[in-house]
N, C-alpha and C positions, 0 to 999 in steps of 0.2 A: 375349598382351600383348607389344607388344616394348619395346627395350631404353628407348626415348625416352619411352615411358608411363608405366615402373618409375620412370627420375627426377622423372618430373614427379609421381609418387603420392608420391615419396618428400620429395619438395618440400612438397607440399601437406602429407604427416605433419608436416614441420618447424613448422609455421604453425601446426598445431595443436595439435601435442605436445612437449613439452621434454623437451630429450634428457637422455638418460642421462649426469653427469659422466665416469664415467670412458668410459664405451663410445661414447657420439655426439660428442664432442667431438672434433675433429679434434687431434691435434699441433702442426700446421701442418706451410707448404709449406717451411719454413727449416730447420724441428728437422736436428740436435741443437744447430746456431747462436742461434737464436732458436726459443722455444717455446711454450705455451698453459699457463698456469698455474691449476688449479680452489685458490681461496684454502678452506681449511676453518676456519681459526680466527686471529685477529687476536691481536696483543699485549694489548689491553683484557680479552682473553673469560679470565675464570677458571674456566671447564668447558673439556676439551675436546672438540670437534665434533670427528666424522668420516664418510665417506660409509656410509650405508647400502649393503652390495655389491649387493643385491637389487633394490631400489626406488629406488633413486638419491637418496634424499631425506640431510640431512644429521640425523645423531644425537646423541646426548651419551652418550662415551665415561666420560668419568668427571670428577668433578671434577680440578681441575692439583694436582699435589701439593705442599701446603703455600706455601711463597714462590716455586714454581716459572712462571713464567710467559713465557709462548713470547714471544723477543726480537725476534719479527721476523713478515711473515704467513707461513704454513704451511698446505700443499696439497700438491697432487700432481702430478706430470705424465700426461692422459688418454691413453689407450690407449698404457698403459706396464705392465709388470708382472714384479715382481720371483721370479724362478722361477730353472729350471736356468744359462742361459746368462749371468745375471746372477752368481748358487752361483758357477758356475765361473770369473769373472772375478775375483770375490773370490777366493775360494782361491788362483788362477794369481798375486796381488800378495799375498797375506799368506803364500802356504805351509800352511797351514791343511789340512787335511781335513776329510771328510765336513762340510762347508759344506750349505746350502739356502737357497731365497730365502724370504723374507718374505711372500710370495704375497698380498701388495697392490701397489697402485700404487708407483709410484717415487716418494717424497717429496723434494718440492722445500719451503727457504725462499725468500723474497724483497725483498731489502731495499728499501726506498724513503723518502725523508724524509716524504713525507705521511702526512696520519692517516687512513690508512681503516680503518673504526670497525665494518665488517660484511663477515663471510666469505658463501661461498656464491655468489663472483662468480668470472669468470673474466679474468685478465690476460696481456700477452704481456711475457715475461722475456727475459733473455738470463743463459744457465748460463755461469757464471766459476769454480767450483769446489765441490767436494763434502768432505764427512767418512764416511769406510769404518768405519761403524758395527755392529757387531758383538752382538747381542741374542744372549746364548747361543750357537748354535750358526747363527745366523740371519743372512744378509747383508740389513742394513739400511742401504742408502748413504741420505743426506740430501742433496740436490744446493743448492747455494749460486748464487743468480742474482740479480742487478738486473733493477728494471723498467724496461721499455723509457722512451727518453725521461724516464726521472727527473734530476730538476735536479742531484743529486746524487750518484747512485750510478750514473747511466744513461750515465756513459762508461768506466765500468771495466769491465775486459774479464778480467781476473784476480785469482784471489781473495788473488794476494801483494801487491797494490794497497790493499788492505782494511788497517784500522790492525787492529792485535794485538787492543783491547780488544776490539773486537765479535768477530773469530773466538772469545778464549777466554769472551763472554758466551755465545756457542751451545755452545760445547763445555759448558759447564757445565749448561745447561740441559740437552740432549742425554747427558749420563751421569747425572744426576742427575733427571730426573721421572719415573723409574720406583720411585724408590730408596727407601724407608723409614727410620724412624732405627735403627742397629742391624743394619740388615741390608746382604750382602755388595753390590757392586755388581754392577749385573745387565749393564750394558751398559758396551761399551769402543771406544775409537775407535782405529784400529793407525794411520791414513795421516788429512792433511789435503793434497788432491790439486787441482792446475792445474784451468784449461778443458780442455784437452785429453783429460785421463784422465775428467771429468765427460763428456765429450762419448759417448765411448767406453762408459763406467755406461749411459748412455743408448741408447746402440745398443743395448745388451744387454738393455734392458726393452723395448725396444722388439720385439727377435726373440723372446722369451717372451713379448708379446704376443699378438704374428701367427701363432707355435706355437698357445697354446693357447684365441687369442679372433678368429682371423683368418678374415675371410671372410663376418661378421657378415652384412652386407649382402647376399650373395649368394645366402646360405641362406636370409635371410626371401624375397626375390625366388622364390626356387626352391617356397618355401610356398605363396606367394600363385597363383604359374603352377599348383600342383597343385590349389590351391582352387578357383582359375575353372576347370582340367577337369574337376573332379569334377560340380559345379555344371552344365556345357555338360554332359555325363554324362547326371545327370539330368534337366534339361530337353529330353534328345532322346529318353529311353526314355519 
């Protein structure tokens, strides 16, 4: 089978099959400027959703705790993944040791004046800045973007552009929906950082991607080419 038939099978798979959020969903051709946002759970949703890693389907993580309710839509950036070279970029800005990444997708919010009222959709943002969030021992960046072409937030390009309120309504939400009453708090935020340094967050999910999920496509190709010779195989003994 050559190379012009794999796409065109691959093609055809698309049409039939929906892709995997995190793993078939492109980036896009702009990232880390402009990027592909998987929405999981909206301001409205008082559970929250998140991706199935396995089956790609969306789940419910747990209900939101108590009055906590996500300020803004909340997803992730696709074939992003929070691993060593992520680990390292946080420690390299905090001074921190023995760091590790979060070994999920890279989460992105998204702000927009409209009501979209159901996740599970996918939008293109533009990342204006992040929070170096800290779970434990765990780098948890949040990356901060407008949606593209929004009336209102869709020409801001940084996130010192932003009024104060809404940064510390996510910060609050963001230290506090893990938190119980009574108990210590589990997560902490050291840096609220530029486009630039979000841009860079981003590079580094993106090579902990391509590290440990890169090449997806080439290896099922490589399956398929061993299927049909096994197959021509047996049809010739």
């Amino acid at each position: 089978m050559e190379e012009n038939e794999l796409q065109k099978l691959w093609a055809m798979l698309g049409l039939r099959y929906q892709s995997h959020p995190w793993h078939g969903i492109p980036i896009g051709e702009r990232a880390p400027d402009v990027v592909t946002a998987f929405i999981e759970i909206t301001p409205s949703d008082t559970v929250k959703y998140e991706i199935d890693k396995r089956t790609g389907f969306l789940k419910v993580d747990r209900p939101q705790k108590f009055s906590n309710i996500v300020p803004t839509l909340y997803g992730f950036i696709p074939q992003t993944y929070c691993q060593d070279a992520a680990a390292a970029y946080c420690m390299q800005k905090t001074g921190r040791k023995d760091m590790i990444g979060d070994g999920d997708p890279l989460d992105i919010c998204v702000l927009t004046e409209r009501l979209i009222p159901t996740g599970g959709i996918i939008v293109q943002v533009v990342p204006i800045g992040g929070f170096r969030l800290i779970d434990n021992r765990e780098a948890d960046d949040k990356i901060i973007a407008v949606l593209q072409q929004d009336e209102i937030y869709g020409q801001l390009r940084d996130i010192t552009e932003l009024p104060d309120a809404i940064i510390n309504r996510l910060k609050h939400y963001f230290l506090t929906y893990k938190q119980l009453p009574n108990q210590a708090p589990q997560c902490e935020i050291t840096h609220v950082y530029g486009r630039t340094e979000a841009q860079e967050v981003i590079r580094c999910c993106q090579e902990d991607y391509e590290n440990s999920f890169g090449g997806l496509e080439s290896k099922m190709s490589e399956m398929v080419l061993n299927l049909l010779r096994i197959q021509k195989t047996e049809e010739d003994s």
